[in-house]
C-alpha positions, -999 to +999 in steps of 0.1 A: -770+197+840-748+223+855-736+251+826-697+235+831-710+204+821-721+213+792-687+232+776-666+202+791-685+165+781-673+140+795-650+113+782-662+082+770-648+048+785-635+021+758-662+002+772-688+028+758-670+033+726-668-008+722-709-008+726-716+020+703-695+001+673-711-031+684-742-014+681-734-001+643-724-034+632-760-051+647-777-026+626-756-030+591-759-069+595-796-065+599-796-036+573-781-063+546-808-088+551-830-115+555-799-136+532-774-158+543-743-135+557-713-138+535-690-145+564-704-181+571-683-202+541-657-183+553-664-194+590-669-228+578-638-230+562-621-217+594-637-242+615-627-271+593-591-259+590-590-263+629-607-295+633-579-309+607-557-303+633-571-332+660-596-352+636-593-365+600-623-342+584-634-339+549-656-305+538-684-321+538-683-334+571-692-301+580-722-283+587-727-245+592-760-229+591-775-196+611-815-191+618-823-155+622-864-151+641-881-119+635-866-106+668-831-101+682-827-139+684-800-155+659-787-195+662-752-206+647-759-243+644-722-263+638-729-300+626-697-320+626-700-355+615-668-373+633-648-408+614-656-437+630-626-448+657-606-471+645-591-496+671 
């Protein structure tokens, strides 16, 4: 490291600044933990609103669950039971 680049840093890219926030968020939502997030009955209820658009759905129709392993590994897991066709 020459002794300019230390008084001038360099700038950081939006890409860089996008995976440092990324990075904080990670840690909160593990911080929180082991509970189910508070985001998923409101992710549910997004879902649902959409499919309403295409498909006749009730609420319960509608399945939203997330498995979280000891490592970095989490599954969202949608279950959408659809009506029977009528013809």
């Amino acid at each position: 490291m020459s002794l300019l680049e230390f008084f001038r840093p360099q700038k950081k890219t939006s890409a860089n600044v996008a995976k440092e926030r990324l990075q904080i968020i990670v840690a909160e939502r593990r911080k929180e933990g082991a509970g189910s997030p508070t985001y998923l009955p409101q992710l549910k209820q997004d879902i649902l609103e959409v499919l309403k658009k295409y498909v006749e759905v009730q609420e319960d129709m509608v399945e939203v669950s997330l498995e979280q392993s000891d490592g970095d590994l989490s599954v969202l897991e949608l279950n959408v039971k659809l009506p029977d066709e009528e013809k």
